[in-house]
N, C-alpha and C positions, 0 to 999 in steps of 0.2 A: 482412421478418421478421428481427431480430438472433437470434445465436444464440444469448443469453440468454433466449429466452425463446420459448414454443408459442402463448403464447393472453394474456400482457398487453399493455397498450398503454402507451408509456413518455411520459410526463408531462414533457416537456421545461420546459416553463414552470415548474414546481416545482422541476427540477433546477437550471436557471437562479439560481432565488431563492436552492434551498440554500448556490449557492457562488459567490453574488453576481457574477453574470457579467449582462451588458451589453453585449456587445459585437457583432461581426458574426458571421452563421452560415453564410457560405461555406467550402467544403473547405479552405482556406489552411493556408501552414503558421504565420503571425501567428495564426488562430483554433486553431489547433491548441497552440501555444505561450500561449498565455491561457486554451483550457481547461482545459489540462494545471495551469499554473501556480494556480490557481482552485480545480479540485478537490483539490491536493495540498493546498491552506492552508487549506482551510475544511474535509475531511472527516478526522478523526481517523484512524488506523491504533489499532486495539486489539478485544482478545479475550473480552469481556465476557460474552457470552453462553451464552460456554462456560461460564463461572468458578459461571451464574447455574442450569444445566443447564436450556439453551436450544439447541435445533438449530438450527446455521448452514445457510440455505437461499437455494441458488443461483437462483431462480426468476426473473423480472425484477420480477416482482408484489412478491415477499418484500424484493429487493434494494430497490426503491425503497420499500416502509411503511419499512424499517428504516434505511437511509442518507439518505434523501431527507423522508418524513415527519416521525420519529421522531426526527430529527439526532441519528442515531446514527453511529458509527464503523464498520471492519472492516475485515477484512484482505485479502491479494494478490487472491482469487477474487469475494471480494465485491467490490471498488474498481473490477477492472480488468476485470471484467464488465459491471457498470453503468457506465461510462466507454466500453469500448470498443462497447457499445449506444448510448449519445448519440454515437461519431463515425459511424457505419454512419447514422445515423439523416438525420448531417449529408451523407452522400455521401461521408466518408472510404473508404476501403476499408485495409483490417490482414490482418495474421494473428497468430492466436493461440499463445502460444509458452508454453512449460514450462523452468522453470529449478533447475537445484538449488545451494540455499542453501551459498555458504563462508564465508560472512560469520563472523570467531570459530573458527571449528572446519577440523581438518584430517580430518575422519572423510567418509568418501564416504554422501553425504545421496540422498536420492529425491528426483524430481523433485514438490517440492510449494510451489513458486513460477509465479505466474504476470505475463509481462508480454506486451507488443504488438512486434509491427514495424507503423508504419503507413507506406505507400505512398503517396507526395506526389511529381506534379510529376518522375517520374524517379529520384527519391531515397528514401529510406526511414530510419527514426526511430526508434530504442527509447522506447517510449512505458511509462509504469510510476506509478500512482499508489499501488501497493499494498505498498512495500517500506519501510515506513515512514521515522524519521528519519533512517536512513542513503539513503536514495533519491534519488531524481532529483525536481529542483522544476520542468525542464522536459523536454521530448523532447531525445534524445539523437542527436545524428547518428549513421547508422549507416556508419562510416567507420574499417577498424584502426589505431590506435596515435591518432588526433586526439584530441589533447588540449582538455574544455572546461568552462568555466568557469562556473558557475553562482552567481550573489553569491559566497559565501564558502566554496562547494564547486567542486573538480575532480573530472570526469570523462573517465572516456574504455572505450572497446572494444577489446580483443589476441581474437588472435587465437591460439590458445594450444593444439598440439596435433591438431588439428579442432575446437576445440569454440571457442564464443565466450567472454570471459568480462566481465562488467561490474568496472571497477574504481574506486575513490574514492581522491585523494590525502589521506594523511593522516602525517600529523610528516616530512614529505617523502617517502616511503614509499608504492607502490602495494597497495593491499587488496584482496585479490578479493571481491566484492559476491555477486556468482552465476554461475554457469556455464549455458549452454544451446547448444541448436541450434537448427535456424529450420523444426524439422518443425513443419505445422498440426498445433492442439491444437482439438480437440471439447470441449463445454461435459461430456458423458460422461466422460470424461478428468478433468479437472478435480473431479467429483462424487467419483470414486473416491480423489483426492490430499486433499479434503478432511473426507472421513470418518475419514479417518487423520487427520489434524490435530488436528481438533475433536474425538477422540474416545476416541484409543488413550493407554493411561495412561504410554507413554515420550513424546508429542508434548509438547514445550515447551509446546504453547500451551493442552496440559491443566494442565501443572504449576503454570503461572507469568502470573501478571497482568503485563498490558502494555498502555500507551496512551502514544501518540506522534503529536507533530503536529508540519509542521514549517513554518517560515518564511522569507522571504528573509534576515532576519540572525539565525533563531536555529532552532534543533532541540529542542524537548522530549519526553524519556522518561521514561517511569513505568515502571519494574519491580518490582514488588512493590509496596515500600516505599520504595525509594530513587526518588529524583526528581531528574533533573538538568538541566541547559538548558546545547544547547553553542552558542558561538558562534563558531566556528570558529579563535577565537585564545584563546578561555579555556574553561574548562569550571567550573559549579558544581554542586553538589550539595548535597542535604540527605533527613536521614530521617526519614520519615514516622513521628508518634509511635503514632497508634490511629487505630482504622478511620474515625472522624468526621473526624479531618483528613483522612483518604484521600477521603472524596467530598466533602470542600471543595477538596481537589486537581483531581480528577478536573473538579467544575463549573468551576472558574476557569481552570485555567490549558489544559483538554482540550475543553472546553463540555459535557460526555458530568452528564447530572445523572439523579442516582438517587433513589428518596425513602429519608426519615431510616432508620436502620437497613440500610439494604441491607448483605448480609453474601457475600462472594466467597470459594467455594469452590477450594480450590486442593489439585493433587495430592501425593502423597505424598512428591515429590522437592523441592518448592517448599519456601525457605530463611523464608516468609513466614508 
């Protein structure tokens, strides 16, 4: 029994289709690195059903109508739940870890990130589908200061303090990603980080639309209105004129399709 879940039963074969995977299903760290790589490009990152006042539900049942059925999207809790329940399922063994977000901001953030260590062979992996287009497109070795390369992204782990922190190289410059420790996290835990997310009117992800997916040579975000694609030596952008290009946006370039009219509620602090 994963610990996403009490009483469903998780549908691998569907999960398979969702993110066009093929390949072999032994513990490896090659099948670990292909379903990583798999579900990061095929399952969108974005907050929609907040925007739509729809409760974000951790269940496994919920996780997979809604990511797996529905090809829908979602964010750290929902991705790296149903993620980390397909490796459990495979014979991986992880633990569940809690991170707080520095990505952009110098303000000390709660812990309402979540990613994996998984346990391979000896060795251990930061595992993360749920951090959207700034993230990791594969598992990250879990090693201080190793710098690694991921197509057209750097990564690496410091050790910084006590605390660990994820970082991405960017204009030659190390960013810090998130900050965590490697205490086990409970699916409990998680429930409580993301009722604050999804629901308290200062959480970003009430304020502000967001869908993001990313690729080996490119990153796309949608925030609000603006829409940009990086690819890691240029960046472009443009803005969205009215809400009808917004879910011509969304279907093309996010897969995420609404029907005509759909209308995204956004909080008081949203520039949108």
């Amino acid at each position: 029994m994963t610990a996403a879940s009490t009483t469903a039963t998780l549908d691998l074969g569907a999960y398979f289709d969702r993110i066009a995977y093929t390949g072999p299903l032994e513990p490896t760290r090659r099948v670990l690195e292909e379903l990583h790589l798999a579900h990061a490009t095929h399952i969108p990152f974005e907050n929609l059903d907040i925007l739509l006042g729809r409760p974000i539900r951790l269940d496994l049942q919920s996780l997979q109508a809604k990511l797996v059925k529905a090809r829908r999207g979602g964010y750290c809790f929902e991705q790296n739940l149903l993620f980390s329940a397909v490796l459990e399922s495979l014979g991986f063994t992880l633990t569940r870890l809690a991170a707080r977000v520095r990505y952009r901001t110098d303000r000390l953030l709660p812990r309402t990130h979540m990613a994996l260590l998984v346990h391979l062979d000896g060795t251990h992996w930061l595992a993360d589908v749920g951090f959207g287009a700034e993230g990791l497109l594969l598992p990250l070795p879990f090693r201080a200061g190793e710098e690694t390369r991921q197509f057209a992204w750097t990564y690496r782990i410091v050790d910084k303090a006590g605390q660990w922190l994820l970082q991405s190289l960017r204009d030659e410059a190390w960013v810090d990603l998130y900050g965590f420790s490697l205490e086990p996290q409970l699916v409990v835990d998680y429930e409580v980080a993301n009722y604050y997310v999804s629901t308290h009117p200062s959480s970003r992800f009430v304020q502000t639309l967001t869908a993001q997916q990313v690729a080996p040579d490119a990153r796309h975000a949608l925030v609000n209105r603006e829409y940009t694609v990086d690819r890691g030596e240029s960046v472009t952008s443009q803005t969205i004129a009215d809400d009808d290009e917004l879910l011509g946006i969304l279907a093309e370039s996010f897969g995420l399709r609404f029907p005509p009219g759909t209308r995204f509620k956004l909080g008081a602090a949203a520039s949108y």
